[in-house]
Structure formats: C-alpha cells, structure tokens
GULUMPA-552841 format. One line per 4 residues: number of its first residue (from 1); their letters; for each residue x, y, z of N, C-alpha, C, CB. Coordinates in nm, 4 decimals. Glycine has a CB too. Example, Ala and Ser with C-alpha at 12.3 -4.5 7.8 and 13.67 -1.06 7.14 Angstrom:
BEGIN
1> AS> 1.3190/-0.5690/0.7800/1.2300/-0.4500/0.7800/1.3200/-0.3300/0.7800/1.1308/-0.4473/0.9046  1.2850/-0.2250/0.7080/1.3670/-0.1060/0.7140/1.2900/0.0030/0.7870/1.4084/-0.0598/0.5725
***
This chain:
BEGIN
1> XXXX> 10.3695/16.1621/18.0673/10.3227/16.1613/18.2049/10.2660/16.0225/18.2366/10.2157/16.2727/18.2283  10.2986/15.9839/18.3614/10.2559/15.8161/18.3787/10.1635/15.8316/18.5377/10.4387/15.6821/18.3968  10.0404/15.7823/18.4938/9.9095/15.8182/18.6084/9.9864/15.7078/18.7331/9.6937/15.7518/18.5379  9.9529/15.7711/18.8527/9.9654/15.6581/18.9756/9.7955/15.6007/18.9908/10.0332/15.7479/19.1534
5> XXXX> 9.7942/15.4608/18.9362/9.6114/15.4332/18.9543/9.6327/15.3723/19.0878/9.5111/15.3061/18.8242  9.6998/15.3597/19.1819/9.6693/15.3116/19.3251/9.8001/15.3342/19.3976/9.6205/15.1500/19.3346  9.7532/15.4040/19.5267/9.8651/15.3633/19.6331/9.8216/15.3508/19.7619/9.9748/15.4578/19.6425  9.8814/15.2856/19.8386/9.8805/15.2374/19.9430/9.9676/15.2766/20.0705/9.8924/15.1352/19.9090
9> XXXX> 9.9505/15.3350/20.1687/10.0468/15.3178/20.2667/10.0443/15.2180/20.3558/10.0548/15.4133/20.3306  10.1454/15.2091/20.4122/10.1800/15.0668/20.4622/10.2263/15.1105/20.6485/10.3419/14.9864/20.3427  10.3042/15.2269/20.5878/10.3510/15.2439/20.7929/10.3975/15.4227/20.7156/10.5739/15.0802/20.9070  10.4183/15.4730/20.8031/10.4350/15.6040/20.8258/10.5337/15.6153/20.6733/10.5091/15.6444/20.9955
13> XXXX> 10.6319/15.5512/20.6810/10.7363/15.6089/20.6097/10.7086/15.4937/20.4656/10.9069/15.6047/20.7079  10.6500/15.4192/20.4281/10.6717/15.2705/20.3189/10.5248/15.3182/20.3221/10.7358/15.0672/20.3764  10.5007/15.3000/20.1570/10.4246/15.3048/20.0407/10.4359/15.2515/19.9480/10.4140/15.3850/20.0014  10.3378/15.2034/19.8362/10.3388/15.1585/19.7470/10.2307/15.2324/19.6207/10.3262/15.0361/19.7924
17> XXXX> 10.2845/15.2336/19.5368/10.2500/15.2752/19.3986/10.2244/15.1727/19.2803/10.3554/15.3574/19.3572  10.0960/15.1625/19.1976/10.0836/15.0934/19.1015/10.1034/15.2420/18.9771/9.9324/14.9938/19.1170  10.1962/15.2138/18.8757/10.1849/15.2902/18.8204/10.1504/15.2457/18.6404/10.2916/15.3584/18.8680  10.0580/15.3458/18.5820/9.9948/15.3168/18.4390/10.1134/15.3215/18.3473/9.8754/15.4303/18.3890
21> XXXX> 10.1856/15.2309/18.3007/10.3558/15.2299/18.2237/10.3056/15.0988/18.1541/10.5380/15.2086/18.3478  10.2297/15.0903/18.0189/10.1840/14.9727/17.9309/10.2958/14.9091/17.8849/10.0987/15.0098/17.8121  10.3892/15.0101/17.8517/10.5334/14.9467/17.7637/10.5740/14.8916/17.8757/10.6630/15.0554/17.6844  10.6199/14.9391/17.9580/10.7335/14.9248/18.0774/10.6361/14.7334/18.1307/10.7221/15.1231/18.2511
25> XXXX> 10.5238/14.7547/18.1386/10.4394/14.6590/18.1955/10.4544/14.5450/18.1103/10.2981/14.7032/18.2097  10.4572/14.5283/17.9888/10.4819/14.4146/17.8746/10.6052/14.3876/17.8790/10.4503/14.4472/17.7295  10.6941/14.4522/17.9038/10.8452/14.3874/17.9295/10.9639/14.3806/17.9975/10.8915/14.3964/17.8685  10.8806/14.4468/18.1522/10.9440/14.3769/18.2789/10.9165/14.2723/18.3046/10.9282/14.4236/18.3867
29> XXXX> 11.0544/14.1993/18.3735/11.0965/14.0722/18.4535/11.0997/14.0950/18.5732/11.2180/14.0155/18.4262  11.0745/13.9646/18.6477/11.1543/14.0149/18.7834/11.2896/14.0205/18.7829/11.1310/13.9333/18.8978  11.3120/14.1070/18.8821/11.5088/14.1737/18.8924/11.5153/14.2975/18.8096/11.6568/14.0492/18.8034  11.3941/14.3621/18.7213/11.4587/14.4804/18.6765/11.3916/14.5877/18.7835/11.4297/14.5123/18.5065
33> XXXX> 11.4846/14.7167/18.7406/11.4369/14.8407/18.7670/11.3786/14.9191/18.7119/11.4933/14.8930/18.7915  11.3597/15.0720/18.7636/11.2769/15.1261/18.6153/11.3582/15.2818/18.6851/11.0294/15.1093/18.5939  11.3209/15.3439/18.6173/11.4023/15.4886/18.7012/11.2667/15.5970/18.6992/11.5764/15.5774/18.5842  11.1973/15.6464/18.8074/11.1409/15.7986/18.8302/11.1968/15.8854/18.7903/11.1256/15.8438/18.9429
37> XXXX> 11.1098/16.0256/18.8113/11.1642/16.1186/18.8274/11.0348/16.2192/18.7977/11.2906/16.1198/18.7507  10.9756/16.3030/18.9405/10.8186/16.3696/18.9715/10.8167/16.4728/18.8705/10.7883/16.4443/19.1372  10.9076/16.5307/18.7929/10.9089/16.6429/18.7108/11.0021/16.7042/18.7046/10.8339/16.7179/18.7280  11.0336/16.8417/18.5765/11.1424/16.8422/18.5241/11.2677/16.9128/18.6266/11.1146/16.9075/18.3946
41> XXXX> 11.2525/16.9426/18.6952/11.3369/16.9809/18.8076/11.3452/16.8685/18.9440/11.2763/17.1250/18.8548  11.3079/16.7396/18.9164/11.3340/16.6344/18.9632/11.4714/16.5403/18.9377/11.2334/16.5841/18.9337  11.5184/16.4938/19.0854/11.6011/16.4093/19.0665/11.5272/16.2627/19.0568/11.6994/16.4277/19.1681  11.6262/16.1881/18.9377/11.6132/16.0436/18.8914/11.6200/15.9368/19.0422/11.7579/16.0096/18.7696
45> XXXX> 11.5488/15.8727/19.0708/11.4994/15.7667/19.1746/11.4892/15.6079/19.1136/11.3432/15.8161/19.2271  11.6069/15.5528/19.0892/11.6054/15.4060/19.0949/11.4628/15.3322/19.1488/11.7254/15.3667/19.1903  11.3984/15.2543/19.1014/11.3159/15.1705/19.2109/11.3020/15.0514/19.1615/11.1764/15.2200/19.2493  11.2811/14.9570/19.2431/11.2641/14.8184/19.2070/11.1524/14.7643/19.1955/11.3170/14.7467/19.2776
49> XXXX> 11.1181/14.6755/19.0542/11.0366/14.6810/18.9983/10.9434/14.5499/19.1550/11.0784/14.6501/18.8166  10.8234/14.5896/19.2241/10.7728/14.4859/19.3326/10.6784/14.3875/19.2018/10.6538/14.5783/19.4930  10.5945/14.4278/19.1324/10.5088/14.3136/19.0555/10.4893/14.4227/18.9537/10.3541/14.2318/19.1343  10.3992/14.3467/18.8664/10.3486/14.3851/18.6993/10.2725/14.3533/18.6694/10.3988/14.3589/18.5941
53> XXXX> 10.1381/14.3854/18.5661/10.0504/14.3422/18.5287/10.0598/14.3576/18.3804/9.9548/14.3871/18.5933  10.1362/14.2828/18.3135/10.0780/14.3380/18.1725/9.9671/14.3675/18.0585/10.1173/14.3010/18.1282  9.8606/14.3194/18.1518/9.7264/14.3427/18.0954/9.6808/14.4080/18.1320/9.6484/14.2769/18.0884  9.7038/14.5084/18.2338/9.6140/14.6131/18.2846/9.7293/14.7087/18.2496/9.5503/14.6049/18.4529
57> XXXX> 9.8747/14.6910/18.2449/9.9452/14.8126/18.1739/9.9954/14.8546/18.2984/9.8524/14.9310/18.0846  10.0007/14.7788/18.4367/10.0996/14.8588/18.5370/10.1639/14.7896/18.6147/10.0443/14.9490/18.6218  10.2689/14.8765/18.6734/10.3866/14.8399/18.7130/10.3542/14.8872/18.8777/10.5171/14.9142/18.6208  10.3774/14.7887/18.9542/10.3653/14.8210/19.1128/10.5135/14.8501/19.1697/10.2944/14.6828/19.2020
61> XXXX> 10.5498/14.9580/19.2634/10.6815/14.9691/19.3135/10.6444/15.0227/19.4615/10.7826/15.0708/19.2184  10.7424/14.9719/19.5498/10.7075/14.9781/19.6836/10.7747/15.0767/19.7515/10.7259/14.8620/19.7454  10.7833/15.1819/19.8085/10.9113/15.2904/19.8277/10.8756/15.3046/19.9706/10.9146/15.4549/19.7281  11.0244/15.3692/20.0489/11.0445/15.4015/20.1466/11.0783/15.5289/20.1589/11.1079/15.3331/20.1868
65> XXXX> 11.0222/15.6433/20.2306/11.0271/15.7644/20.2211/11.1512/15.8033/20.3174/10.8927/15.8218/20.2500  11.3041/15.8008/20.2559/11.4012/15.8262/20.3539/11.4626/15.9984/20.2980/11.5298/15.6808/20.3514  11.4547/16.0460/20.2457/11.5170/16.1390/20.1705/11.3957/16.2311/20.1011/11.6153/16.0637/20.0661  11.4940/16.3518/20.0322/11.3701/16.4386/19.9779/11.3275/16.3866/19.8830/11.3872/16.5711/19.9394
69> XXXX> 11.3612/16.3484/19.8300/11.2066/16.2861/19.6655/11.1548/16.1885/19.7359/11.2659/16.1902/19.4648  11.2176/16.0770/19.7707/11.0843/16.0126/19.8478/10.9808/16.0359/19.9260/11.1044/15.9493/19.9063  11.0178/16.1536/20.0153/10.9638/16.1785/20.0640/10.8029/16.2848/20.0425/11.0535/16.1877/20.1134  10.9011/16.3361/19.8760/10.8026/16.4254/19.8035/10.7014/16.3157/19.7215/10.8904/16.5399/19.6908
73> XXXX> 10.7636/16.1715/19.6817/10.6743/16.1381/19.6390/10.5727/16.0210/19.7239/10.7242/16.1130/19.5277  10.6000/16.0526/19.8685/10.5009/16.0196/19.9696/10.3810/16.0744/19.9503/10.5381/16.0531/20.0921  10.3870/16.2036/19.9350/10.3217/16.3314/19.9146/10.2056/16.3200/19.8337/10.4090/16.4271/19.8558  10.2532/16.2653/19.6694/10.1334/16.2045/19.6199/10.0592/16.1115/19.6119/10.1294/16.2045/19.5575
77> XXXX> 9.9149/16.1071/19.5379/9.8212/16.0341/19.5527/9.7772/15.9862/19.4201/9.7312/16.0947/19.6253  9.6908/15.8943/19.4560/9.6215/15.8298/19.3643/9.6032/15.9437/19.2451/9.4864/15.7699/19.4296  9.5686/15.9097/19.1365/9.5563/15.9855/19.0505/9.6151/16.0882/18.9758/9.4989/16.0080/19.0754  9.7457/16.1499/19.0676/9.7985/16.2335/19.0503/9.9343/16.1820/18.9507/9.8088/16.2918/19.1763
81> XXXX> 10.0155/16.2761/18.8705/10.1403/16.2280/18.7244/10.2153/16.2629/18.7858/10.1583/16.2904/18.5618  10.3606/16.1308/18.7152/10.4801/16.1345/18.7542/10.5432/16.1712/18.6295/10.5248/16.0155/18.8196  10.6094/16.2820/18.6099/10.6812/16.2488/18.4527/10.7741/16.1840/18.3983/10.7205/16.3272/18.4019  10.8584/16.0701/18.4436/10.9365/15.9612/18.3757/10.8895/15.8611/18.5040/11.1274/15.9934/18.3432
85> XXXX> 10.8511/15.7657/18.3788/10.8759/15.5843/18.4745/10.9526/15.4952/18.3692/10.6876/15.4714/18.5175  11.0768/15.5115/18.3419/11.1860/15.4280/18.2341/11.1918/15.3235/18.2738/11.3299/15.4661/18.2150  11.1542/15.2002/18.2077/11.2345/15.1618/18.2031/11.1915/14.9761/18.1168/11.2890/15.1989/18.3435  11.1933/14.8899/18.1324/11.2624/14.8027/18.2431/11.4186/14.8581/18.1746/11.2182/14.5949/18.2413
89> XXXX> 11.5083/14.8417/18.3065/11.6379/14.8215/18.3306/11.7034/14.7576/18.3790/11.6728/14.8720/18.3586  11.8242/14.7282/18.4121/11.9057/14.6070/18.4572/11.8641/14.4633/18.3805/11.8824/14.5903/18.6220  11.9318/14.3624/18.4516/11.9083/14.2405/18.3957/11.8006/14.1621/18.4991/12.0521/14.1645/18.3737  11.7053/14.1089/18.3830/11.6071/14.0251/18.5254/11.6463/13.9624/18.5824/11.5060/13.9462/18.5204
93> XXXX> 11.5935/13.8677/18.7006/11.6589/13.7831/18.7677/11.7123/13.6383/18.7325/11.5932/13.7789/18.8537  11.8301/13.5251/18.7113/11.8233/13.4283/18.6882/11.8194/13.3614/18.7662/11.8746/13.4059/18.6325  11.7281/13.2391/18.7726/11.6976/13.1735/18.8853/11.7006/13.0295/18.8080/11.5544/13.2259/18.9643  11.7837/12.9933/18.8232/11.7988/12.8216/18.7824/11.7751/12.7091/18.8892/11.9537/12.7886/18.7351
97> XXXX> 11.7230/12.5923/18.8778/11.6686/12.5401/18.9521/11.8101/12.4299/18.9921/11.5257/12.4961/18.8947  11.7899/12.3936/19.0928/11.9335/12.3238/19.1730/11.8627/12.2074/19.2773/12.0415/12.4675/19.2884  11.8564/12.0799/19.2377/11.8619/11.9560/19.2844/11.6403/11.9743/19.3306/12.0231/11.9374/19.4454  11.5522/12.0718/19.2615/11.4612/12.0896/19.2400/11.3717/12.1996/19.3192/11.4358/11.9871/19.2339
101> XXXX> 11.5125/12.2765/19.4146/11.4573/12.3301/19.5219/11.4928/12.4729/19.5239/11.4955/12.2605/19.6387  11.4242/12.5554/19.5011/11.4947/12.7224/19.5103/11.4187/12.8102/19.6574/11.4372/12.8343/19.3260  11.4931/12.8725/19.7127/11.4536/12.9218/19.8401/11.4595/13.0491/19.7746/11.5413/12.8917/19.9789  11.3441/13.1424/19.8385/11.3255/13.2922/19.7870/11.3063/13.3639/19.9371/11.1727/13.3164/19.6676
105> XXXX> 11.4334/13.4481/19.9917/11.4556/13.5165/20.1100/11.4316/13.6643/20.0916/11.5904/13.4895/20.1584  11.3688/13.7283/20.1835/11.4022/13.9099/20.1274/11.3379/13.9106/20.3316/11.2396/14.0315/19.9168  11.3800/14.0216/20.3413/11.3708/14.1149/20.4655/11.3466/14.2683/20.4658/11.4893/14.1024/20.5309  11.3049/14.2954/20.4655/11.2094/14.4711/20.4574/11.1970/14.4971/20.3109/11.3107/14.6378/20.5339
109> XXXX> 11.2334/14.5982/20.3037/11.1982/14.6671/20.1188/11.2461/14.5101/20.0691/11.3415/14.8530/20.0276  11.3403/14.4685/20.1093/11.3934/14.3564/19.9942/11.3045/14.2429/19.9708/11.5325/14.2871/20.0345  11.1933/14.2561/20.0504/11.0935/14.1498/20.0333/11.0382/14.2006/19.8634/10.9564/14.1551/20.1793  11.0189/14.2966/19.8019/10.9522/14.3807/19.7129/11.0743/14.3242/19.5839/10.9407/14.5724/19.7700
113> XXXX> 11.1945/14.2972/19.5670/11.2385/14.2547/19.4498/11.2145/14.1247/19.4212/11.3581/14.2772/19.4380  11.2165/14.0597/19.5309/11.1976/13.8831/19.5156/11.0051/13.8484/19.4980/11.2759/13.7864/19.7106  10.9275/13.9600/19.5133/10.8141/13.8551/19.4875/10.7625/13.8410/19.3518/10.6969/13.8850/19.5685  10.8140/13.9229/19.2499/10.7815/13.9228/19.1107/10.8541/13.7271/19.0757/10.8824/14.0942/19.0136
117> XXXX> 10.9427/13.7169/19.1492/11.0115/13.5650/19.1358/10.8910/13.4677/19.1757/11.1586/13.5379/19.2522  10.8506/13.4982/19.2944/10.7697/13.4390/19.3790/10.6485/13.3964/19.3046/10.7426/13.5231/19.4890  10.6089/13.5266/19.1829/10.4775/13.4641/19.1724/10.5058/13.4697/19.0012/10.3249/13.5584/19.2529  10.6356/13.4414/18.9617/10.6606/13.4422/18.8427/10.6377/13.2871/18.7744/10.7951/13.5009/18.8344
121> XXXX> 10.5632/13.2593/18.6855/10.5283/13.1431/18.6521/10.6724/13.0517/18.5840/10.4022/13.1683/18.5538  10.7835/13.1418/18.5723/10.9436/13.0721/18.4860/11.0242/13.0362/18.6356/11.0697/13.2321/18.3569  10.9431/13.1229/18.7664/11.0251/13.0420/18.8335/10.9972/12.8974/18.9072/11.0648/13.1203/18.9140  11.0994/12.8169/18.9429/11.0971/12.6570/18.9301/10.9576/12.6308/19.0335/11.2696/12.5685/18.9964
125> XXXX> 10.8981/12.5172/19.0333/10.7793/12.4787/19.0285/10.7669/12.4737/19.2300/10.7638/12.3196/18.9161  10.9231/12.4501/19.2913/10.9138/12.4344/19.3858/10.9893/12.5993/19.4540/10.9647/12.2910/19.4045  10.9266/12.6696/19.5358/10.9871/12.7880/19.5231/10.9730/12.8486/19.6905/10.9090/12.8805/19.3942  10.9987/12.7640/19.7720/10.9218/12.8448/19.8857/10.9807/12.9554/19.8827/10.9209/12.7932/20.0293
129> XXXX> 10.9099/13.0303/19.9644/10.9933/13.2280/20.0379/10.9341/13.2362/20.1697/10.9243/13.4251/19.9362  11.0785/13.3110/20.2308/11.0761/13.3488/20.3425/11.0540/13.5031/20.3617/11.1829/13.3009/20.3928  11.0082/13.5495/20.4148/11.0345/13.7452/20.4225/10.9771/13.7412/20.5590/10.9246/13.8820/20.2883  11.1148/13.8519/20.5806/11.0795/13.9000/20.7462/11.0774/14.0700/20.7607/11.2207/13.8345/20.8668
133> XXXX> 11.0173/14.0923/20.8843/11.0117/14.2511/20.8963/11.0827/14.2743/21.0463/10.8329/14.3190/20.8885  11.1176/14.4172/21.0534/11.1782/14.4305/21.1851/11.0863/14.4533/21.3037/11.2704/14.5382/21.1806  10.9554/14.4839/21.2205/10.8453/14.4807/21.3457/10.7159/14.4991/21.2554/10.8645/14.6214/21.4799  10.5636/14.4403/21.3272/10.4476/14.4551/21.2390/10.4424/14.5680/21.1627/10.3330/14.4512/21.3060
137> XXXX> 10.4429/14.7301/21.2098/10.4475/14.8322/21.1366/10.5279/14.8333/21.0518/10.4567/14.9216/21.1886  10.6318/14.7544/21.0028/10.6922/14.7428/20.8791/10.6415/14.6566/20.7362/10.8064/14.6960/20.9199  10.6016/14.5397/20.7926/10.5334/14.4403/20.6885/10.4200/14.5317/20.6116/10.4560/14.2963/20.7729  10.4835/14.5255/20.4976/10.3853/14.5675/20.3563/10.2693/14.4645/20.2902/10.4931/14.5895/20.2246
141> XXXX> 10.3508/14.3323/20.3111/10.3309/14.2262/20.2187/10.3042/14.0949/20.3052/10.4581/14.2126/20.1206  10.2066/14.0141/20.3052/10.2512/13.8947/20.3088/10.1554/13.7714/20.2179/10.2626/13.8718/20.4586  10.2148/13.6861/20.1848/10.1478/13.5888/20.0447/10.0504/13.4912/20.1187/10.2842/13.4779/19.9423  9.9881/13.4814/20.0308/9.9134/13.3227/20.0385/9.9895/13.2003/20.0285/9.8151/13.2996/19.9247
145> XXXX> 9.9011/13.0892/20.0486/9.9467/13.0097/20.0106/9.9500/12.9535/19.8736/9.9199/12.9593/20.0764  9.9166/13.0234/19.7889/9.9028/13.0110/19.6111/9.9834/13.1383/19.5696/9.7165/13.0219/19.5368  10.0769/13.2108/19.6514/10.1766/13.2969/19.6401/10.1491/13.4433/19.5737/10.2717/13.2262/19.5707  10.0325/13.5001/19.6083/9.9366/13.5830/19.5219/9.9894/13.7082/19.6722/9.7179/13.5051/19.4871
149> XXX> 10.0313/13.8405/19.6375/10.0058/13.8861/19.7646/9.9125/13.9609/19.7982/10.0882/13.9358/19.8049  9.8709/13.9853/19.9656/9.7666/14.0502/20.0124/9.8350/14.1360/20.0532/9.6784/13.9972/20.0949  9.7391/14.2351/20.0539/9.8234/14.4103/20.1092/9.7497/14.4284/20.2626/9.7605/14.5992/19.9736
***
C-alpha cells in the first residue's frame, strides 16, 4: 500500500498527488512513468512521473479527472492508500545539449512531464521553459526564476 502524503487541487477536474514510493523515488528520471492502480478490482492508470524527492521517498504526479478511475481517484485524500505505484518505467528523458541552448515547452498536463527536466540538475546549464494553459483555471504550475515550482 503506498500513502498519498499531499494533494492538491488545482481546478475542478486537475489534481495533484505526492505519493510515499521510497524505491520508485531513488530511481526515477525525468520521462519515466509509474503505473496505479486504487485496489484489487482496479484498473492500471499510466501516469507521468511530474517531480521526485528522493529523500523524503516521494513521487509527485499530476492527474486529470477525465474517466472513471480518475475520477475515483479525485475522490481521495490526503492520507488515504493506493495499492500499486510501479514503477519507474519507460525510458527517462534524453536531453543533449545543441549549440548550448535547450528549450523546455509543455502546454496543460504536458507541462507536468517536462518539469522534472526543468529542475533536473543533468539537464544542460542553459534550459529555459515555456508552459502555457488554455485558461487561468487550468494552470497547476508555474516556476520561479531558480526553476523550483510554486503550486
């Protein structure tokens, strides 16, 4: 069972979850996933990994409540168990640096895979990002200028 120690809503339907996953937290990258799933008569939920802490042991993921499990796991709260958080999965992101300049773009949820890049210390030294929303009630996220984000 993996504790949710914080969540956040953001607009009616977009939430965010920090979830207690120590393993999963020591060896996610940015670009992986991890896979849910609320209990044993639950369907498996892809999500993309938004940031990590490996010293506190959790994994933050940002979800949009479009469907029934998302929507069921709108539902919960702080404190309350998820029974699978697998993972890291997929391949992290490669981000090679090109004439010294890497641009980091995302637009709604997709702002949430690119900022683990954003505030990843392997990515290149010069890194601006752009992220846009389709309207204020959408924006989850937006960074500092030391690329740290505020909720």
């Amino acid at each position: 069972m993996f504790l949710i120690t914080r969540r956040k809503q953001f607009s009616p339907t977009t939430f965010l979850w920090d979830v207690q996953a120590p393993d999963v937290a020591r060896a996610v990258r940015p670009g992986h996933f991890i896979m849910a799933r609320l209990d044993e008569h639950g369907e498996r939920i892809p999500l993309t990994v938004a940031d990590f802490n490996a010293g506190q042991g959790t994994v933050t993921v940002v979800i949009q409540a479009v469907g029934k499990t998302t929507i069921e796991m709108m539902a919960l709260r702080e404190g309350d168990f998820i029974l699978d958080f697998v993972g890291p999965l997929g391949l992290p992101s490669h981000i090679r640096e090109l004439d010294g300049t890497v641009v980091l773009v995302g637009g709604g949820l997709g702002v949430a895979p690119i900022f683990p890049n954003c505030a990843s210390t392997r990515t290149p030294a010069t890194a601006p990002s752009r992220f846009g929303f389709r309207n204020r009630d959408l924006m989850f996220w937006r960074t500092s200028s030391a690329g740290s984000a505020m909720s």
